[in-house]
C-alpha positions as CSV (number, residue, x, y, z in Angstrom):
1,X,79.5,-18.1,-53.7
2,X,79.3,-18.6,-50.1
3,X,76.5,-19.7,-48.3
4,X,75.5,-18.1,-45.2
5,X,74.1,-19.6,-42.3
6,X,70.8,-17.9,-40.4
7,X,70.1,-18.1,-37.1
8,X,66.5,-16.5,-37.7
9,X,63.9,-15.3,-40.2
10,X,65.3,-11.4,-39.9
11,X,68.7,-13.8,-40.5
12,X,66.9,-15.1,-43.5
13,X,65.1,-11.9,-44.9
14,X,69.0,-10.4,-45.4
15,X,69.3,-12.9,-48.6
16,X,67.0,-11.7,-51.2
17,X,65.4,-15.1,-52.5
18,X,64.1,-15.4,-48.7
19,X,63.5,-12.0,-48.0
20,X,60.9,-12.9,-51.4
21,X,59.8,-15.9,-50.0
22,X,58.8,-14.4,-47.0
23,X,56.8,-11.6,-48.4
24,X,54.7,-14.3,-50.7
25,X,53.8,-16.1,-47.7
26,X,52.2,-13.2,-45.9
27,X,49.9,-12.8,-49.4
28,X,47.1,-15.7,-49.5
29,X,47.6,-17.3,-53.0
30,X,45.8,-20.5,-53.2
31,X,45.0,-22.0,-56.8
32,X,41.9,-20.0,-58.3
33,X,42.5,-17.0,-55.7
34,X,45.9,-15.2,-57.2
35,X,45.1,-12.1,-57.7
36,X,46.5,-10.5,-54.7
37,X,50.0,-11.9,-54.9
38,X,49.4,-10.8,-58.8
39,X,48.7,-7.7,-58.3
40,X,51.8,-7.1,-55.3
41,X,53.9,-8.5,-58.3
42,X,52.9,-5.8,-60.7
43,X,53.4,-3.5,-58.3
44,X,56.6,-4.5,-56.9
45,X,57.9,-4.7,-60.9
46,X,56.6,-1.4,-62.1
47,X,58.7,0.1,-58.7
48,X,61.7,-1.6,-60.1
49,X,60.9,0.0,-63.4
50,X,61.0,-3.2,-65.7
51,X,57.9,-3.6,-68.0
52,X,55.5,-5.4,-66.6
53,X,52.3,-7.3,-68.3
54,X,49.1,-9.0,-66.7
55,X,46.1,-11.1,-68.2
56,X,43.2,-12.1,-67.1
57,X,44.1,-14.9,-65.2
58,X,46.5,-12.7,-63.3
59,X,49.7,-14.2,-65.1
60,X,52.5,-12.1,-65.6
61,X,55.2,-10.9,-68.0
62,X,58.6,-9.4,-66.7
63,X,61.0,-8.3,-68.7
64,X,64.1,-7.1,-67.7
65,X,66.8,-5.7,-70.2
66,X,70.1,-7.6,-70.6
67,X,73.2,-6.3,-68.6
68,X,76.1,-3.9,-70.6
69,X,77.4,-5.2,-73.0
70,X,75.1,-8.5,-73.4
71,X,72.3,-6.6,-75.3
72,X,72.8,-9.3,-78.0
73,X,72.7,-12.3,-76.5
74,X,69.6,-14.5,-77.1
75,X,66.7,-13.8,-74.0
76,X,65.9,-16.7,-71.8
77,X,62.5,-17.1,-70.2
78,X,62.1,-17.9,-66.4
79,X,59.1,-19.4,-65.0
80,X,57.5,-20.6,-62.0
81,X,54.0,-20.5,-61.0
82,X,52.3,-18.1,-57.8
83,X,49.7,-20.9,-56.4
84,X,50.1,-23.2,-54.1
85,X,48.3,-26.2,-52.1
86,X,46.2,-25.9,-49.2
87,X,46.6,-28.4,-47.0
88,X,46.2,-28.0,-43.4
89,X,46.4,-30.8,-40.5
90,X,42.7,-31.5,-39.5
91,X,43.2,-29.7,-35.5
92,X,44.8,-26.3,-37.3
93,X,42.9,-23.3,-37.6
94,X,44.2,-21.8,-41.3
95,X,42.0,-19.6,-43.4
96,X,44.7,-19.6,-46.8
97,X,42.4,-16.9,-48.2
98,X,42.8,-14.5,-45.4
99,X,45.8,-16.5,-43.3
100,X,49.6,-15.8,-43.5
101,X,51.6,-18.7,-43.8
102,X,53.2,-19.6,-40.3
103,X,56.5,-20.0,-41.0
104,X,59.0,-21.3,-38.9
105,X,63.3,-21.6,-39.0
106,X,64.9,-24.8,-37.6
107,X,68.1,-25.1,-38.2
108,X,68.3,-25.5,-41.9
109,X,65.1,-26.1,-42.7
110,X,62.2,-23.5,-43.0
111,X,58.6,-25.3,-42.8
112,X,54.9,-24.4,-40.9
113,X,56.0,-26.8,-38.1
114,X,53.6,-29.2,-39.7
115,X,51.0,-27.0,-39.3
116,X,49.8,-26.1,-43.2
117,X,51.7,-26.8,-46.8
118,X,54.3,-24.1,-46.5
119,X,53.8,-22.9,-50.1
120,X,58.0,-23.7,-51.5
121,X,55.7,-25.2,-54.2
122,X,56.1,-23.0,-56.0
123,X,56.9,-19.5,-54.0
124,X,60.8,-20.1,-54.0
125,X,60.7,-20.2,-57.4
126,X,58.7,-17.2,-57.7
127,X,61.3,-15.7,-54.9
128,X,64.2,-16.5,-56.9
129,X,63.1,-15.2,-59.9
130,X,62.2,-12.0,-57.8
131,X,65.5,-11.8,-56.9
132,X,67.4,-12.0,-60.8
133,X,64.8,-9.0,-61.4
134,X,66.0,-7.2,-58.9
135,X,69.4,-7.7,-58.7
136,X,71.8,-4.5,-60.1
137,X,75.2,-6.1,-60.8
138,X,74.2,-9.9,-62.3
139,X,75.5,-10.5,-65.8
140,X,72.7,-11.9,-67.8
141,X,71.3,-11.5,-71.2
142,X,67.8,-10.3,-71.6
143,X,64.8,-12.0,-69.1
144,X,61.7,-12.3,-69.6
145,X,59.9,-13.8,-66.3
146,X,56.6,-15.7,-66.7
147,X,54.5,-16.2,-63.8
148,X,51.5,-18.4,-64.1
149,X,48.7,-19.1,-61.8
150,X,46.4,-22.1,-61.5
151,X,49.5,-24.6,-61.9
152,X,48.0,-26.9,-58.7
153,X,44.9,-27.2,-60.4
154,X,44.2,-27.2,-63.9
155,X,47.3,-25.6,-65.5
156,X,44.5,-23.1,-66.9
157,X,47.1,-20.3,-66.4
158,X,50.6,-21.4,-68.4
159,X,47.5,-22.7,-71.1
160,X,46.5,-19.9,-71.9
161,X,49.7,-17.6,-71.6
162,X,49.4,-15.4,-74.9
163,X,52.0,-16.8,-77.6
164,X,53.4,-13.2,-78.2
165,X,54.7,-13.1,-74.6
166,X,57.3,-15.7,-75.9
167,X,60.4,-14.0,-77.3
168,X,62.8,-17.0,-77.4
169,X,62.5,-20.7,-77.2
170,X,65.0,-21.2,-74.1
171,X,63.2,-21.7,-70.5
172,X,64.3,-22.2,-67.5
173,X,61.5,-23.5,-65.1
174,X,61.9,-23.0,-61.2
175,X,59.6,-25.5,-60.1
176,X,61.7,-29.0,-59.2
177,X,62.3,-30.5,-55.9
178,X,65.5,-32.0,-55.6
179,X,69.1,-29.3,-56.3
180,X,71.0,-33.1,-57.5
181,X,68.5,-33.3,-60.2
182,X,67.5,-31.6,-63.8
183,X,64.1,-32.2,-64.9
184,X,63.8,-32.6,-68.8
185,X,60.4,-34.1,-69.4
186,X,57.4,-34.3,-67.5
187,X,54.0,-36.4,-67.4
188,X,50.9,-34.9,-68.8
189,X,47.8,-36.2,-67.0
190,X,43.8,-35.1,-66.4
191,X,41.2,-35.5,-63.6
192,X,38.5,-37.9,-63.5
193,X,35.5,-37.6,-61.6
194,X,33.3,-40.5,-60.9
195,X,29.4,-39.7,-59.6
196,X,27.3,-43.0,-58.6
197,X,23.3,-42.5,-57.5
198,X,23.0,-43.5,-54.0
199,X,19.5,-45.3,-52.5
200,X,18.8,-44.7,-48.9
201,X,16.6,-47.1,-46.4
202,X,14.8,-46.7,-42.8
203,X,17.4,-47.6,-40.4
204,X,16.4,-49.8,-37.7
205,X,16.2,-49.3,-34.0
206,X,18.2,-52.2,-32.8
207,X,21.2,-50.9,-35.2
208,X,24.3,-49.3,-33.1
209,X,26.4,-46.9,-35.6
210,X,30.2,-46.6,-35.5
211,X,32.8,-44.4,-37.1
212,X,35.6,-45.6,-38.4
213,X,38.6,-42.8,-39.0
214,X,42.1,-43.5,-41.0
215,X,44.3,-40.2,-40.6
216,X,48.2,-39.5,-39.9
217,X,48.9,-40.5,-42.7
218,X,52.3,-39.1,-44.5
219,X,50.1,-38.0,-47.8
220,X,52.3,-36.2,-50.7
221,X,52.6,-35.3,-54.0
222,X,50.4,-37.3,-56.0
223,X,53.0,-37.8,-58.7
224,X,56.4,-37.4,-57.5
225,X,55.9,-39.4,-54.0
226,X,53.2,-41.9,-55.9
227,X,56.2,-44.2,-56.3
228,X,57.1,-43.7,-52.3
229,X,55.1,-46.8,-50.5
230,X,53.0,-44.1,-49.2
231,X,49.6,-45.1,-47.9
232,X,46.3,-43.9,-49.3
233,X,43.6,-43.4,-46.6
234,X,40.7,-43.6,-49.3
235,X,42.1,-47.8,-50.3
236,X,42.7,-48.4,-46.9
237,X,39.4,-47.6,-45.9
238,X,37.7,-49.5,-48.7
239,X,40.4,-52.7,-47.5
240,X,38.8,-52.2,-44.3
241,X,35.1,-52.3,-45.3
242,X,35.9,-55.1,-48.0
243,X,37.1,-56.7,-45.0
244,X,34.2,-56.5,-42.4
245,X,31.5,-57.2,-44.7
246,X,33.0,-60.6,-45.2
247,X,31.6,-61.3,-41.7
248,X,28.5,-59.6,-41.3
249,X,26.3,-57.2,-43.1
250,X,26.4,-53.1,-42.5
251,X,24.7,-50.3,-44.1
252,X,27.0,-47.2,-45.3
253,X,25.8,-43.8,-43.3
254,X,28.1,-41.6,-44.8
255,X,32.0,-41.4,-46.3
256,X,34.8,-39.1,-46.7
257,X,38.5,-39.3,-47.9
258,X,40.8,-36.9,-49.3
259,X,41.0,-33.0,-49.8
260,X,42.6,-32.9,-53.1
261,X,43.1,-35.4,-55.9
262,X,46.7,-33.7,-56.4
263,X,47.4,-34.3,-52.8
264,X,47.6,-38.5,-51.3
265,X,44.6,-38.7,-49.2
266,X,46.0,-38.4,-45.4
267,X,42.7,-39.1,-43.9
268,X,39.1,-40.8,-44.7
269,X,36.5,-42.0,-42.8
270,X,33.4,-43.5,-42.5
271,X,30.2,-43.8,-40.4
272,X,28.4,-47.6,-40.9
273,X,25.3,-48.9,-39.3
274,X,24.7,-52.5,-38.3
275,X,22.8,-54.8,-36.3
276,X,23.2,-55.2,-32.2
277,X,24.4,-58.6,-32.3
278,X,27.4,-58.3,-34.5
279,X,28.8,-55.4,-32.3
280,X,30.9,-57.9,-30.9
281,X,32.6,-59.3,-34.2
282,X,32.5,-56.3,-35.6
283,X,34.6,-55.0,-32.7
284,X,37.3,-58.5,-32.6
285,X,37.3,-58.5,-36.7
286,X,38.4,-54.5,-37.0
287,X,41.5,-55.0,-34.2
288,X,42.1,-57.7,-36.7
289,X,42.7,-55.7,-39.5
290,X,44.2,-53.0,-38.2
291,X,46.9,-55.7,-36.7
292,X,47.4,-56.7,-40.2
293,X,47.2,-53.3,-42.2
294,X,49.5,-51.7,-39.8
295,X,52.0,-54.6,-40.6
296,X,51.7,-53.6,-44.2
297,X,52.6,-50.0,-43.4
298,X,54.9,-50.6,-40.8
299,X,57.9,-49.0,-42.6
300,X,56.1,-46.4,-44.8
301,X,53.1,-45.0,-42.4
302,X,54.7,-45.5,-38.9
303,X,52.2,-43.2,-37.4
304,X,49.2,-44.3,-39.2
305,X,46.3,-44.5,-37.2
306,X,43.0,-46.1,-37.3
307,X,40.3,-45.5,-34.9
308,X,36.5,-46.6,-34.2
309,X,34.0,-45.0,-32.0
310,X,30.3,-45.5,-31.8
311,X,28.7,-42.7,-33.5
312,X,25.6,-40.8,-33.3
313,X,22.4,-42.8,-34.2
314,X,20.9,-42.3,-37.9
315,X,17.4,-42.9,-39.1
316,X,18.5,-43.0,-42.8
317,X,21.0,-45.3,-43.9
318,X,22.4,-46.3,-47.5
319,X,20.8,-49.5,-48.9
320,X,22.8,-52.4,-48.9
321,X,22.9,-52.0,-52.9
322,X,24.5,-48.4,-52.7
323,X,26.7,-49.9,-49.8
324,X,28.4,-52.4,-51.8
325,X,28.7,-50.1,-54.9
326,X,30.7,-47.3,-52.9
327,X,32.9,-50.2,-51.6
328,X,33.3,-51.6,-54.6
329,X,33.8,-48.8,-57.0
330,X,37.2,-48.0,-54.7
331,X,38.1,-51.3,-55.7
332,X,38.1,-51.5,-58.7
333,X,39.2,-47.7,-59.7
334,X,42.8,-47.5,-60.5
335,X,44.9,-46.5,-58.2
336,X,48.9,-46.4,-58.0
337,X,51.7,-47.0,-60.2
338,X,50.4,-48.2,-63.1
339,X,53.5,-48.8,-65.5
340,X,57.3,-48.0,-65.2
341,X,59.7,-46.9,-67.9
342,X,62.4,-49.9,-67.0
343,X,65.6,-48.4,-68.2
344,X,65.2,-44.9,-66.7
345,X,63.1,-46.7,-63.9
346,X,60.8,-43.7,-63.3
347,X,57.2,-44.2,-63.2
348,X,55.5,-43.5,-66.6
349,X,51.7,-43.6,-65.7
350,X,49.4,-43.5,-62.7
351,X,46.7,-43.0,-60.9
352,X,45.9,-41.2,-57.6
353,X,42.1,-41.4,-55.6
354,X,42.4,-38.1,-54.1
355,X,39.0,-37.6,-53.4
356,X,35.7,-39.2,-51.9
357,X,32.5,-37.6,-50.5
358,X,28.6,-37.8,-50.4
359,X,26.5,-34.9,-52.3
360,X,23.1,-34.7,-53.7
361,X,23.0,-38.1,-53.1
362,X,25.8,-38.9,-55.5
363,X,29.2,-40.8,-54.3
364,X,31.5,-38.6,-55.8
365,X,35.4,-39.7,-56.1
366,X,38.0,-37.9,-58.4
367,X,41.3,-39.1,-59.5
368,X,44.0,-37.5,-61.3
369,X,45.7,-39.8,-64.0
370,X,49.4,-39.4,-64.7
371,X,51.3,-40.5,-67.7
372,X,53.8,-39.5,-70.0
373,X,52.5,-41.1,-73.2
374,X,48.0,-39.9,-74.3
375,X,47.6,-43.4,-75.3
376,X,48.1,-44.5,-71.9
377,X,46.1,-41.5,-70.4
378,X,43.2,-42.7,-72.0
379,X,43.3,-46.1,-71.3
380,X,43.1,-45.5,-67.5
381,X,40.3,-43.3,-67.7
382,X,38.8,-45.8,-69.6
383,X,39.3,-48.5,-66.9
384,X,37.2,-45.7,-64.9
385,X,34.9,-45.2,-67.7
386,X,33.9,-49.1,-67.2
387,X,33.8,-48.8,-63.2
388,X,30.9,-46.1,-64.2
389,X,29.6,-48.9,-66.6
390,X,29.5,-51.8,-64.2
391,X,28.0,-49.7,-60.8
392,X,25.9,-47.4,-63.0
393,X,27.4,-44.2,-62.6
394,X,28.7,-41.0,-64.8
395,X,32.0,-40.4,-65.4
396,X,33.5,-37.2,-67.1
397,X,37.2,-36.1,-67.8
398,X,38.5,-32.4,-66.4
399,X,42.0,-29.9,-66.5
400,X,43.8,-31.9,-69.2
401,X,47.8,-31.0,-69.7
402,X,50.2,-32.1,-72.1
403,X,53.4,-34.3,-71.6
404,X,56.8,-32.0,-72.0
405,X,58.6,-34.6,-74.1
406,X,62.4,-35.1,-73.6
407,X,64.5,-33.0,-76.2
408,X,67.4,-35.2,-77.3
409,X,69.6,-32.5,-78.3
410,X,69.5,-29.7,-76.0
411,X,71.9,-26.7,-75.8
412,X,70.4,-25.6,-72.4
413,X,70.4,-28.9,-71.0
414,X,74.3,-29.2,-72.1
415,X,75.2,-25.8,-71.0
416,X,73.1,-26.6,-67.3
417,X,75.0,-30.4,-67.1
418,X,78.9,-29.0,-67.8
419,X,78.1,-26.1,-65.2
420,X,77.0,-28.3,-62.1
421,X,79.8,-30.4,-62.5
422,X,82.4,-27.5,-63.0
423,X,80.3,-25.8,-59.8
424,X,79.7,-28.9,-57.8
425,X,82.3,-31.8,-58.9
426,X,79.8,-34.0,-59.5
427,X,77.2,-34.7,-62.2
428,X,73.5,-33.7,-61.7
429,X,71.1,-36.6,-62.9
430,X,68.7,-35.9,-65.7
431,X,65.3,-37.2,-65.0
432,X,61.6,-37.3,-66.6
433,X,59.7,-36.7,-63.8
434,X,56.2,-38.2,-63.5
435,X,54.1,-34.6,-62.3
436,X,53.1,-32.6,-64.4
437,X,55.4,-29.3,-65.5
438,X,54.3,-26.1,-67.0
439,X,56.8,-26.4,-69.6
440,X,54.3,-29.5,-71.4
441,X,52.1,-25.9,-71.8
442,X,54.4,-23.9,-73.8
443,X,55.6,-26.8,-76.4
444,X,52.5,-25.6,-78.7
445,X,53.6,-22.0,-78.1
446,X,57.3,-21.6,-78.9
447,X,58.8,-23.5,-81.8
448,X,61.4,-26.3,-80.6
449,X,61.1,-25.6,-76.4
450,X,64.6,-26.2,-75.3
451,X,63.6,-25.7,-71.7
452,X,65.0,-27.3,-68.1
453,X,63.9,-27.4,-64.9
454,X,65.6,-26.5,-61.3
455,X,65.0,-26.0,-57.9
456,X,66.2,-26.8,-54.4
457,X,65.3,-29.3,-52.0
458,X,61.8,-29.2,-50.7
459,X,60.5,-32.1,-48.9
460,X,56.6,-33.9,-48.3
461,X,55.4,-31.0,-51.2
462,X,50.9,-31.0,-51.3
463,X,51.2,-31.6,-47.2
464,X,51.2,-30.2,-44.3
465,X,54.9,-31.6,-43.5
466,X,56.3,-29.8,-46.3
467,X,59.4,-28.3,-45.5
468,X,62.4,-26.2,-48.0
469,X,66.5,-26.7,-47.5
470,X,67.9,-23.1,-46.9
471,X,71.5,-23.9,-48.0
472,X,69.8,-25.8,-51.0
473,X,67.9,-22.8,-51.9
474,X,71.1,-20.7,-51.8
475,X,73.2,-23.3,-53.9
476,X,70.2,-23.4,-56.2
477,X,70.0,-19.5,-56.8
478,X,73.9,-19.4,-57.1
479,X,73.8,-22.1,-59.8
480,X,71.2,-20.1,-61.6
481,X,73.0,-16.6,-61.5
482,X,76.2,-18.9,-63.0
483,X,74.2,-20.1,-66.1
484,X,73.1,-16.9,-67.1
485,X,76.2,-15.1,-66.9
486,X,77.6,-18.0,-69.2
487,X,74.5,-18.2,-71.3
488,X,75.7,-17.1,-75.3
């Protein structure tokens, strides 16, 4: 099929995926806060007349019958989940619970001008799943559509889909990132949340306080770009700190790094209190640093900045104790690739510091852990377990999801492989990918999974630079229409 060019979003809303896609970004659907978009969905379904079922965490069945003469064909099951990140540059004004989603055509590429995530994750997938519903003259067998909610956070939805709403064991997921690529596997993972008692002392009036501020930052997906060089603001910040109190003692006043352990932390910062008379080497050691770090970056965070400015006066302070435990529990948490599977050289386990913050006088900081195989899972958490151990904090474990283990026979994955060629002249590359896929969900609920996973190319997914490939989208959708009219 040809694929149009658009000039404009009323361009764009001719196609059907987009005019979808456009429609889901004017409902507010952040993880935990679906209902809304779930509810337009039933809606939108029952209107089309298909049968239509919702649970109570707002996931939904779609079934649509097959096309003449395909009524006995075996179904296949599409899926893509209806939440998405929030993320929002730290100067934009964005309510996602009331707030459309600005979007914005350039070109080829539809994004929030770097304003807010723009949602792709997973909305096009929910928009081209729309689309096969609705379409009159596609040859198919029968669908049944599963949209799940809570996929950004806990997977809580595609957990606890009801078995019955399974009807066959083939799936095609719509939540991948790249249209060269065929997901067969995927990592499982769990958060991990660290809490450390914090002391607190009488400042003292000859102290000066300063802020110190890491931001623009590139951020990402804290599993697919983990492997990218990216920067993480929280480590840099601790590097920083590590650094300074080499030369001279300071007393914590307060931290902050991260919005979301799914996300790369783009910003952290820091408010520290020290003595008068090392303002000047705190001042010549900090250019230092950010001389060298920027050197480490310079390829992978080229607009990285890193600021100080003296800061309001406090007349509480952390103790030096607490200080030094909040520096080093960043430290030694885990963080980053953590092992590779050589001969596919993807990443098989890791670890991401998403989050750090002062509450209740408790450092918290939570991490999610990646990997493909349990047995690594719970040997990083219990590297994080023994950070608790050594500063004297609590640790507990949180939103747990299975791997999705590659299928070495698979008739989808065959039948997916010989049509890209045939379509495209070239192979598509089967991968494991190292995030975590609904499709690791349904392996307890259908009896031999044999599912896939598409999707077109979106770009800087979990950040506000996240940005979707309109002719990808179309060559995505095309491909999909072609395997279901050839599906047996």
């Amino acid at each position: 099929m040809k694929e149009e060019r658009y000039k404009t979003l009323d361009d764009l809303k001719k196609h059907p995926v987009f005019y979808n896609f456009l429609q889901i970004c004017k409902i507010p659907h952040q993880t935990f806060h679906e209902k809304e978009l779930s509810d337009y969905l039933v809606k939108w379904a029952t209107n089309l007349g298909l049968e239509v079922k919702q649970d109570s965490k707002f996931n939904l069945l779609i079934r649509k019958p097959a096309s003449m003469g395909n009524e006995g064909k075996k179904p296949i099951i599409l899926q893509a989940h209806i939440d998405m990140v929030c993320e929002k540059k730290p100067d934009v004004i964005h309510d996602f619970k009331k707030d459309p989603i600005p979007v914005q055509l350039d070109g080829d590429i539809l994004s929030t001008g770097n304003k807010t995530t723009l949602g792709a994750d997973d909305g096009i997938g929910t928009a081209m799943a729309m689309a096969i519903l609705e379409a009159k003259n596609l040859k198919h067998p029968p669908i049944d559509v599963i949209f799940t909610t809570s996929e950004e956070e806990d997977m809580s939805g595609a957990l606890n889909v009801d078995k019955s709403w399974f009807h066959t064991n083939r799936l095609i997921n719509l939540d991948n990132s790249f249209d060269n690529e065929m997901i067969t596997g995927s990592a499982g993972g769990k958060g991990a949340e660290l809490k450390v008692p914090l002391t607190y002392e009488d400042s003292n009036s000859t102290y000066v306080t300063y802020k110190i501020i890491v931001d623009n930052l590139t951020g990402g997906h804290s599993g697919e770009d983990i492997d990218k060089g990216r920067g993480n603001a929280i480590i840099i910040l601790a590097k920083c700190l590590d650094y300074l109190r080499t030369y001279f003692k300071f007393n914590i006043v307060d931290i902050e790094g991260g919005n979301f352990r799914l996300a790369i932390p783009r910003e952290a910062h820091t408010t520290i209190a020290f003595s008068k008379e090392y303002l000047g080497i705190f001042k010549e050691k900090i250019n230092i640093f950010i001389s060298e770090i920027k050197n480490v970056f310079e390829t992978s965070e080229k607009n990285m900045q890193i600021k100080f400015l003296e800061d309001k006066y406090e007349d509480k302070i952390l103790s030096l104790k607490s200080t030094n435990n909040i520096i080093d529990s960043i430290i030694l948490s885990p963080n980053g690739i953590l092992q590779m599977i050589s001969n596919l050289g993807v990443v098989e386990s890791s670890c991401n510091l998403g989050e750090i913050y002062i509450k209740d006088n408790n450092l918290f900081m939570v991490t999610e852990i990646r990997a493909i195989y349990e047995s690594n899972r719970e040997f990083i958490y219990k590297q994080i377990l023994l950070v608790g151990d050594i500063i004297g904090g609590e640790v507990r474990d949180f939103s747990p999801y299975p791997s999705w283990t590659y299928k070495v026979h698979s008739n989808l994955r065959t039948l997916a492989n010989r049509i890209y060629l045939e379509m495209f002249n070239h192979n598509i590359k089967n991968l494991v990918l190292h995030a975590g896929l609904e499709c690791g969900c349904f392996t307890t609920k259908v009896n031999d999974l044999d599912a896939i996973s598409i999707g077109p190319n979106t770009k800087d997914l979990h950040s506000p630079y996240e940005s979707l490939s309109v002719s990808s989208t179309q060559k995505i959708y095309n491909y999909l229409i072609k395997i279901l009219e050839t599906l047996d």
